[in-house]
N, C-alpha and C positions, 0 to 999 in steps of 0.2 A: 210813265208818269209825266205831267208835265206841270211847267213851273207853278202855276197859277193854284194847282193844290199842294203843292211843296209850301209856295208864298201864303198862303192862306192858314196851313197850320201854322207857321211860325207868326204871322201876324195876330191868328185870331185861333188860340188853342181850345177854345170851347166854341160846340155847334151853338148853329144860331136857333133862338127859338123857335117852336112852331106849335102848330095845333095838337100836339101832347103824342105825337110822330119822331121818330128817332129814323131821319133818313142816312142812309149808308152809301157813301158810291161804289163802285166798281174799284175805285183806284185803292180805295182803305179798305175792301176784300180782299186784293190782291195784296195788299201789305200787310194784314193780317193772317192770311193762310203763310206768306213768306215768313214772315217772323215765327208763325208756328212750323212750319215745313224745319227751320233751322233750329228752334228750339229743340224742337223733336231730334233732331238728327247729334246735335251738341248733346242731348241726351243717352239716344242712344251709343254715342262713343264715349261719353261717360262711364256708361253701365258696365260696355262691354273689355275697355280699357283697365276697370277697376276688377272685374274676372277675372279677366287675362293675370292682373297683377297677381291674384290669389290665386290663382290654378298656379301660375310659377313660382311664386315662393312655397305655397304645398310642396311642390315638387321637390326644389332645393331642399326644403328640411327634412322631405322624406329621401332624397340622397344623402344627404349629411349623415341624419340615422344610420342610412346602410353602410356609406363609409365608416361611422367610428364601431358598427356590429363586424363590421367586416375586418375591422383593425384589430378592434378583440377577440378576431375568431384567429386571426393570425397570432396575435401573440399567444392564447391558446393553442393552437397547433404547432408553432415553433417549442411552445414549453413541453408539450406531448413527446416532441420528438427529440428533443434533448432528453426527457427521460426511458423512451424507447432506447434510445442510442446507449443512454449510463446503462442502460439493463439489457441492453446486446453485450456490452463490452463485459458484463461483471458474471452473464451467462460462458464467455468466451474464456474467460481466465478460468471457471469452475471447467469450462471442459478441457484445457489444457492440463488441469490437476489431477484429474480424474483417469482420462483414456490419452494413450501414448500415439502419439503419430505414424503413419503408415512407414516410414521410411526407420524410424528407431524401433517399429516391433521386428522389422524384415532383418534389423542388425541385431538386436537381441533374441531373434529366434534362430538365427545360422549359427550364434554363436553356442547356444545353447544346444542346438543338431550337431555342432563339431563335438561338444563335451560328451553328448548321451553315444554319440559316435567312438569315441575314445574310451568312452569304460563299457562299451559292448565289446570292441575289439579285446579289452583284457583280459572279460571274462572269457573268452572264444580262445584265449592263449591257458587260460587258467584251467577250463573247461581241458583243454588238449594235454597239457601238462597233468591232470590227474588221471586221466586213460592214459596215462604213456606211464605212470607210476605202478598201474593194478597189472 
């Protein structure tokens, strides 16, 4: 560009008249595809800025969602398993009531094999003491 149409819009902002012709130079096409070249381009990063901002907060509040389902699926699954655990423990006590330990049947069964042991022997003295009478 040079001064003389720089000078010229500022001194004289309306073309000059003519024969009912609207002439255009070169230099006010170049400055009008520029200003549009830039319009267009401040637009498109407008558009594509104001996207971006929506596709990332979509995101965000669809993470948040999953964080607090995820929160509640935990304190659900923690409350699960505290009553899994009360209903192991309360299974554990019914079987301690119920069936006797391997180690207290092995002592209550020897003890019981001396006894039935002890009154087979008497009878086998008893048993010998009546054929020793006839």
């Amino acid at each position: 560009m040079n001064k003389s149409f720089i000078s010229q819009i500022a001194v004289n902002p309306t073309p000059p008249a003519s024969s009912g012709q609207i002439s255009i130079s070169f230099e006010q096409i170049v400055l009008g595809g520029g200003v549009l070249a830039i319009s267009a381009a401040i637009g498109f990063m407008k558009w594509f800025v104001s996207r971006s901002i929506s596709e990332y907060e979509s995101t965000i509040k669809s993470l948040k969602q999953e964080v607090t389902e995820l929160e509640g699926t935990q304190h659900n699954q923690q409350r699960t398993a505290d009553i899994r655990s009360a209903e192991v423990e309360r299974r554990f006590i019914e079987l301690s009531t119920k069936f006797v330990d391997k180690d207290d049947y092995l002592r209550h069964q020897t003890v019981t094999d001396a006894k039935l042991d002890a009154i087979h022997r008497r009878f086998d003295e008893l048993t010998v003491l009546i054929i020793k009478k006839q």
